[in-house]
C-alpha positions as CSV (number, residue, x, y, z in Angstrom):
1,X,-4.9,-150.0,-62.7
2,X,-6.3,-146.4,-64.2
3,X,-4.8,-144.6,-66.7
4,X,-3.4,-142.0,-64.5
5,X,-1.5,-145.0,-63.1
6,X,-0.5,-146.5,-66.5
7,X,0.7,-142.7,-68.2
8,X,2.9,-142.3,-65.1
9,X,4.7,-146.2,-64.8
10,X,4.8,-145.5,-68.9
11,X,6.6,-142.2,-68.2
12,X,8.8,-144.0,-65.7
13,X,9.8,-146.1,-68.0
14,X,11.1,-143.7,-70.3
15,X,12.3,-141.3,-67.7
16,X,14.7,-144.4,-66.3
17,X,15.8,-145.1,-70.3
18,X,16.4,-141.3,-71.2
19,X,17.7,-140.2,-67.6
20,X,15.1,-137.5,-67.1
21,X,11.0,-137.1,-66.5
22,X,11.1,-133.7,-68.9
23,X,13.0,-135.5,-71.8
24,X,10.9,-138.6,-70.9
25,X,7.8,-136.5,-72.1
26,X,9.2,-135.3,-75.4
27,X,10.0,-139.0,-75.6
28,X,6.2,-139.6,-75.1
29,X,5.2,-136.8,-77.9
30,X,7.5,-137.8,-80.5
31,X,6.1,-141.5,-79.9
32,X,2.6,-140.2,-80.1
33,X,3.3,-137.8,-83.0
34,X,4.9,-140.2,-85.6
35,X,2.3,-142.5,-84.5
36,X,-0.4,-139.8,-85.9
37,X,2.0,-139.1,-88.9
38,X,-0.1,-141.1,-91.1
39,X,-3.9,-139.7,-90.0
40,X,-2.0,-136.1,-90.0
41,X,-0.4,-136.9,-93.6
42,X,-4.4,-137.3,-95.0
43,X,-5.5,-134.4,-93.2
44,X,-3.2,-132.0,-94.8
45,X,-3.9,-133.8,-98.3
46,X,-7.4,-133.2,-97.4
47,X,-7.1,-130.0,-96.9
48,X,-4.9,-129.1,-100.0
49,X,-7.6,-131.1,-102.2
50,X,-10.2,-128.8,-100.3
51,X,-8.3,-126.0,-101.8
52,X,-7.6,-126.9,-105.3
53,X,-11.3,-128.2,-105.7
54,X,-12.7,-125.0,-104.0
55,X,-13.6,-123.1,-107.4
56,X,-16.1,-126.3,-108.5
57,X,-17.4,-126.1,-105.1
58,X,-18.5,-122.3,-105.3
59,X,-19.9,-123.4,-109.3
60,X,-22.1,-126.3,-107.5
61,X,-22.9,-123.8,-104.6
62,X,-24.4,-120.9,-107.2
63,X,-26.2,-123.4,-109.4
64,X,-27.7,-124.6,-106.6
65,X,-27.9,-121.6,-104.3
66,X,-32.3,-122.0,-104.9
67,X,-32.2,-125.5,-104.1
68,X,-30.4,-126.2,-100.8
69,X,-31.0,-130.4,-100.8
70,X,-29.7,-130.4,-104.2
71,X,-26.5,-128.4,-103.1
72,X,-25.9,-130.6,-100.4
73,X,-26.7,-133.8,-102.7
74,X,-24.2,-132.4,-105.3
75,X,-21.7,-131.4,-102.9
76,X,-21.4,-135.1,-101.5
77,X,-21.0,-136.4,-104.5
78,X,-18.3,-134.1,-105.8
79,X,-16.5,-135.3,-102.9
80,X,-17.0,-138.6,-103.1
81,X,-16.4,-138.4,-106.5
82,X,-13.1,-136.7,-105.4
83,X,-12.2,-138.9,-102.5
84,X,-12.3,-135.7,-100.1
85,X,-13.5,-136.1,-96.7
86,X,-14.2,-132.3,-95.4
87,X,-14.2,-133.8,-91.8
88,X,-10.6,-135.2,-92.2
89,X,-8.6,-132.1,-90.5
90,X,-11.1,-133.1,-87.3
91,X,-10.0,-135.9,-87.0
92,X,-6.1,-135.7,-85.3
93,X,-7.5,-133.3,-82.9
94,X,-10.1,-135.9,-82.2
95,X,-7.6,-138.0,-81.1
96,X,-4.8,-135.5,-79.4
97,X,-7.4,-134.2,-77.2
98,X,-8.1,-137.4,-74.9
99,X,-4.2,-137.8,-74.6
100,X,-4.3,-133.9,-73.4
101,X,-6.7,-134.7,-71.0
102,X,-5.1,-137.8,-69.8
103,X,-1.3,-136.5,-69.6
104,X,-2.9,-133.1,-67.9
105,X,-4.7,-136.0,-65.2
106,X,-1.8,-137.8,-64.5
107,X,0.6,-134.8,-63.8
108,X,-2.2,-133.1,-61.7
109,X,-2.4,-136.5,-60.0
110,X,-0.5,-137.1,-56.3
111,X,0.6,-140.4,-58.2
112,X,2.9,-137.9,-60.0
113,X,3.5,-135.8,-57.1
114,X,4.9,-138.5,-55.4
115,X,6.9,-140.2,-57.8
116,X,8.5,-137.0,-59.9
117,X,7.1,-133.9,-58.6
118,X,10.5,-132.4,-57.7
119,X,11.7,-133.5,-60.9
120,X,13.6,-130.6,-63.1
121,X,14.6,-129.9,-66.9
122,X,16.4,-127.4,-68.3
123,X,14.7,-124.2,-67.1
124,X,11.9,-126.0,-65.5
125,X,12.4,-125.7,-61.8
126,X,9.2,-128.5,-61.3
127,X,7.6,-130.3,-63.5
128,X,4.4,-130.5,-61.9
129,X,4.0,-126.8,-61.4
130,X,1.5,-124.4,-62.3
131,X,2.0,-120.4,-63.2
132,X,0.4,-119.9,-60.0
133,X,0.3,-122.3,-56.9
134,X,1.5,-122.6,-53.2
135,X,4.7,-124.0,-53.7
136,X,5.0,-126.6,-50.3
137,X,7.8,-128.7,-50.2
138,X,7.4,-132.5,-50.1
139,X,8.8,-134.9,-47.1
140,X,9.7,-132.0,-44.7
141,X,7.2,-133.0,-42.3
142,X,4.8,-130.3,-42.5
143,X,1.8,-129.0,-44.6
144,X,1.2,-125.8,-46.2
145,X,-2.0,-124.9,-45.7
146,X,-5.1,-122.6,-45.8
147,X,-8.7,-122.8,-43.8
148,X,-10.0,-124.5,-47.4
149,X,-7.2,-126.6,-47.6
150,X,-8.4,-130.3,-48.8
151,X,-6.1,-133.4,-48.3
152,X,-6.0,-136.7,-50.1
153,X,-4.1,-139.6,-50.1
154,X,-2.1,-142.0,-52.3
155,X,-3.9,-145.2,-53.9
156,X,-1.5,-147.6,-51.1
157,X,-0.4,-148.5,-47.9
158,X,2.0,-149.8,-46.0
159,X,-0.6,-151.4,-43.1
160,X,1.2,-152.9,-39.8
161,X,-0.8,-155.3,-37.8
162,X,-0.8,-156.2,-34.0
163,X,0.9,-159.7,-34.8
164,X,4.1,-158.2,-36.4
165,X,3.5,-159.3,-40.0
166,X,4.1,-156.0,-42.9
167,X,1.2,-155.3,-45.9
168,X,3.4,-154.1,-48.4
169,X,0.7,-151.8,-51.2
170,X,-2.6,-152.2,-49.3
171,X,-5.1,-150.5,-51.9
172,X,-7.2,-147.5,-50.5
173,X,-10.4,-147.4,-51.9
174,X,-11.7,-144.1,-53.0
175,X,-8.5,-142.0,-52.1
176,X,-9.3,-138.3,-52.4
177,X,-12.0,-138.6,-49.6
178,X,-10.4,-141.1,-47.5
179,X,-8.4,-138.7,-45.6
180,X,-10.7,-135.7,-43.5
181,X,-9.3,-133.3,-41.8
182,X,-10.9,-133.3,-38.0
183,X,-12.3,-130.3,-36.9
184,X,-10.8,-126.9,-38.7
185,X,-7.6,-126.1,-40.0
186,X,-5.6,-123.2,-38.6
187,X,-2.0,-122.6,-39.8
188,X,0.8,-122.9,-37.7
189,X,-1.3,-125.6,-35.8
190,X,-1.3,-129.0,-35.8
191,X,-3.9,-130.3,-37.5
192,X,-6.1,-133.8,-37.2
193,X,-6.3,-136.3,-39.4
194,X,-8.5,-139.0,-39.6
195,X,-8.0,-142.2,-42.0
196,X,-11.4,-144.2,-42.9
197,X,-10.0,-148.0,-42.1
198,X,-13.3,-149.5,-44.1
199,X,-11.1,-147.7,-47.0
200,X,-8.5,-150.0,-46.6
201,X,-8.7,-153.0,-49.3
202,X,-8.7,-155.7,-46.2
203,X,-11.0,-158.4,-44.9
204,X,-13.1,-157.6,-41.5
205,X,-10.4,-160.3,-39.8
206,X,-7.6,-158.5,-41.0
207,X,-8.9,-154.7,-40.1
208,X,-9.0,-155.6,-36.3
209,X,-5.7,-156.1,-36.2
210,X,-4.1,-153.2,-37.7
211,X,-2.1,-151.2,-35.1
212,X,-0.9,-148.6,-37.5
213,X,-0.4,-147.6,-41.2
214,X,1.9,-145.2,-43.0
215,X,0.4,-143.7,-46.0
216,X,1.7,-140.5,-48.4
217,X,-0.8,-137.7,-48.4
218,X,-0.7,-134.9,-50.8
219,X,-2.0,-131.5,-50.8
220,X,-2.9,-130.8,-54.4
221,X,-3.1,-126.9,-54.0
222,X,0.6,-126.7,-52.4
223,X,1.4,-129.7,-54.8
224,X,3.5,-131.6,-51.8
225,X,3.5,-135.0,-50.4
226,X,4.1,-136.2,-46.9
227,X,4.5,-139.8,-45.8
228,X,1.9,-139.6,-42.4
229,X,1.8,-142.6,-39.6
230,X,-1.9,-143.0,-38.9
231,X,-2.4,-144.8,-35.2
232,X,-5.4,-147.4,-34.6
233,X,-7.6,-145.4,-32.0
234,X,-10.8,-147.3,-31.2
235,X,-12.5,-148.1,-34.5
236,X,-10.8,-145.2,-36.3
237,X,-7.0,-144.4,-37.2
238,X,-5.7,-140.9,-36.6
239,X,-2.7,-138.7,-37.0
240,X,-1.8,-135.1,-36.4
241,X,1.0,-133.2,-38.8
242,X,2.5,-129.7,-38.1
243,X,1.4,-126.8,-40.8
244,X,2.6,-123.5,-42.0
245,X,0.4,-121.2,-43.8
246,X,0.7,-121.3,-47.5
247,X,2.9,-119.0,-49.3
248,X,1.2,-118.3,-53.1
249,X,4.1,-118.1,-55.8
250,X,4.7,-117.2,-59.1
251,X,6.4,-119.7,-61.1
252,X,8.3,-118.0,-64.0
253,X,9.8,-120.9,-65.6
254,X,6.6,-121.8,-66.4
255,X,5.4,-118.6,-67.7
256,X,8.1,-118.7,-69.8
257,X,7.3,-122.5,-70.8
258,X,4.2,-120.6,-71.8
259,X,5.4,-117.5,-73.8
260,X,7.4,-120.7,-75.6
261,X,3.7,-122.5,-76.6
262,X,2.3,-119.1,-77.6
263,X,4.9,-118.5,-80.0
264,X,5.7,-122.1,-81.7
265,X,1.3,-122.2,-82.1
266,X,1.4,-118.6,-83.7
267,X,4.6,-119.5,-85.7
268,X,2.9,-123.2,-86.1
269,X,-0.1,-121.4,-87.5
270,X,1.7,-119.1,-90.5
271,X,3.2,-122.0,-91.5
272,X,-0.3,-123.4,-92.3
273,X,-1.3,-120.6,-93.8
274,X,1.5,-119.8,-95.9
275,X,1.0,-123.6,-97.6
276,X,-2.6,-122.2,-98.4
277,X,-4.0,-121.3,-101.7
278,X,-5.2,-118.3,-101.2
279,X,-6.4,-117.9,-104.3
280,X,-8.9,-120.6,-104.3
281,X,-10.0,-120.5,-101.0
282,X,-13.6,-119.2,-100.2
283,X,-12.6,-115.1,-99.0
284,X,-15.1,-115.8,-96.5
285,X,-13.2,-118.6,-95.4
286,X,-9.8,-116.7,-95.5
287,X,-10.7,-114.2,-93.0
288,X,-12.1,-116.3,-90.5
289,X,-8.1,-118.1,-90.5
290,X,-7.0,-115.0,-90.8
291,X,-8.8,-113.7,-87.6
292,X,-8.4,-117.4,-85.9
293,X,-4.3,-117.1,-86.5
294,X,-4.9,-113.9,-84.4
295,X,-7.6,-114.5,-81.7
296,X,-6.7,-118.3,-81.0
297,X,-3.0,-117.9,-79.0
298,X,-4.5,-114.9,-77.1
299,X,-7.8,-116.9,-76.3
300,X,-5.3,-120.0,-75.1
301,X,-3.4,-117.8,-73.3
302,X,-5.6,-116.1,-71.3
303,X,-7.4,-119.3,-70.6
304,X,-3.6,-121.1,-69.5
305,X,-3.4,-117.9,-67.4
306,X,-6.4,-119.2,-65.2
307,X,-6.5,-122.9,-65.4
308,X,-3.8,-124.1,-64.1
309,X,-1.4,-126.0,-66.8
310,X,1.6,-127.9,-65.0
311,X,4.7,-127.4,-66.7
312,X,4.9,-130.8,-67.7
313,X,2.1,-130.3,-70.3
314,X,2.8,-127.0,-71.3
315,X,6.0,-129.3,-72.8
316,X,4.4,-131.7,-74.3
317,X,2.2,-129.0,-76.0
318,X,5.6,-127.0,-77.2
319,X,7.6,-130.1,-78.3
320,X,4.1,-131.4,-80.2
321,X,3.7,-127.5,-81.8
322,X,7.3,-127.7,-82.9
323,X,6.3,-131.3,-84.1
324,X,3.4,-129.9,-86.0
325,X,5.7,-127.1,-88.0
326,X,7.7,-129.4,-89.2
327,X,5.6,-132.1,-90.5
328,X,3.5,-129.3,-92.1
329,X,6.6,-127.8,-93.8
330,X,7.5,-131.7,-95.1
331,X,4.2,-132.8,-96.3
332,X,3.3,-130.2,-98.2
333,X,6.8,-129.7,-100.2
334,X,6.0,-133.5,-100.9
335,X,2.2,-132.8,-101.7
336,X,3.5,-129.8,-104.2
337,X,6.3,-131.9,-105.8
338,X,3.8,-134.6,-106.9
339,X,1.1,-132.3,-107.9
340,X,3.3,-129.7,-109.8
341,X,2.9,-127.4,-107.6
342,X,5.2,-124.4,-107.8
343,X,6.5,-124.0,-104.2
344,X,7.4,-120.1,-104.6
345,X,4.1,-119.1,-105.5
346,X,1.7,-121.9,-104.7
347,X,-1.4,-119.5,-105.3
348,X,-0.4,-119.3,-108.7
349,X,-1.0,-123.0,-109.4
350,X,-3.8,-124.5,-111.5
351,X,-4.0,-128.6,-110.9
352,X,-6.3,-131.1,-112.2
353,X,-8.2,-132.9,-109.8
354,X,-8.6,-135.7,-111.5
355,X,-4.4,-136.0,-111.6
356,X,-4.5,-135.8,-108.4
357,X,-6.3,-138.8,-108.5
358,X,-5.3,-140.8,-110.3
359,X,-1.5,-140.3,-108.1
């Protein structure tokens, strides 16, 4: 079993406890989220200690400005010295990034598709839409299509053999090639398809007796899902489906999902900045966050606008943004309230390192 496999039974399982796939995946970020709390918690300690120790770091840099292995020598040892690790804010992206990857896998996935592509929230009219895609509808017995139009199936069968007996979840092996289309595809025509029986997870025995097998097979660039009957013919198994040519659409609900991340990563951001000491930190420093507050959303953005982001992510990425906001906002009133910090005017305050510490 693959992760795809695993994120979507996982999701399942929520989505049957909660009632719904889109409050299934807030679910899914709050349980990743507090379960990052604590990594999260010492990078924005990290990051305040980076601050408040950032005048002895610009004394060791100009003492040392001539000498660029005793800098460096010097430098690692005020931090150890310090218990600051300036690698610590890397770290919780570290980790969030392969979960991206693997939650943007499973809703691309025909797994997905299959099990909760229709699937709705609030707004959201699909959860496994894109801004732009060919919107087919699944299990109407017909593909939307184009001449480039690429076909793959799901990781089972159902299998029927010649003696009567049923093969409930036959595995296919290598699914998004096992299905070719036969000859070209021209919509509004029926089209061929041809199933690879060797594909099929069965002994040699068993393969020369199937007489038929049903099997779903999903379009990923209409994102729809028909269940097809593929007939034993000879040494091969074939079916034909009707198509229609595929109609692009814009889907708004997800631009608006979008607009929603945008703003919660730019509002996400002045948080952070506003729990910055700006007087400390290197001016250098402070207008290259400055100018990433302001070029990051639009470079997201503009990338979202061409890779194509189903909905489903685009709200795990606003519920973990909203996430983010307020465990910045909570920390750091706790991080000040240990340290003396006055909360009004936190560039006005002057703390000990060594306090820090010793807390």
């Amino acid at each position: 079993m693959d992760f795809n496999t695993l994120t979507i039974l996982f999701l399942k399982f929520l989505a049957d406890i909660v009632g719904n796939w889109g409050l299934a995946i807030i679910v899914l970020t709050l349980i990743i989220r507090f379960a990052l709390w604590p990594a999260n918690v010492s990078q924005q300690k990290s990051m305040k200690k980076m601050q408040l120790i950032q005048p002895k770091i610009k004394l060791i840099q100009e003492r040392y400005k001539s000498n660029p292995e005793m800098m460096q020598k010097k430098m690692m040892e005020f931090w150890k010295e310090n218990n600051v690790n300036p690698m610590a804010g890397c770290l919780p992206m570290l980790i969030q990034l392969p979960i991206f990857i693997l939650l943007y896998s499973a809703l691309m996935s025909p797994q997905f598709i299959t099990e909760a592509g229709n699937a709705d929230f609030l707004f959201v009219k699909r959860l496994d839409a894109t801004i732009r895609s060919n919107a087919g509808l699944s299990n109407d017995g017909q593909f939307q299509v184009d001449k480039y139009t690429r076909l793959q199936s799901a990781k089972t069968a159902k299998v029927y053999l010649t003696t009567g007996e049923i093969l409930d979840n036959v595995k296919i092996q290598n699914p998004q090639k096992a299905v070719i289309v036969q000859g070209s595809i021209t919509p509004g025509e029926t089209v061929d398809l041809k199933l690879i029986i060797d594909n099929l997870n069965l002994d040699y025995s068993t393969l020369n007796k199937v007489e038929k097998v049903d099997v779903n097979v999903s379009n990923p660039q209409t994102r729809e899902t028909e269940n097809v009957t593929f007939k034993k013919h000879g040494d091969i198994l074939i079916a034909q489906m009707p198509t229609i040519e595929a109609a692009q659409t814009i889907h708004y609900d997800v631009i608006v999902l979008l607009v929603l991340f945008v703003a919660t990563m730019i509002l996400m951001q002045k948080v952070m900045m506003a729990q910055t000491n700006t007087q400390n930190q290197d001016p250098q420093q402070a207008a290259i966050q400055k100018s990433m507050t302001t070029v990051m959303p639009v470079m997201i953005t503009v990338t979202f606008l061409f890779v194509p982001i189903p909905a489903g992510v685009l709200l795990y990425l606003v519920t973990s943004n909203i996430f983010q906001i307020v465990q910045t906002i909570i920390i750091n009133k706790q991080f000040d309230k240990e340290h003396g910090v006055k909360t009004d005017n936190p560039s006005e305050a002057v703390i000990d390192v060594k306090a820090i510490e010793e807390k």
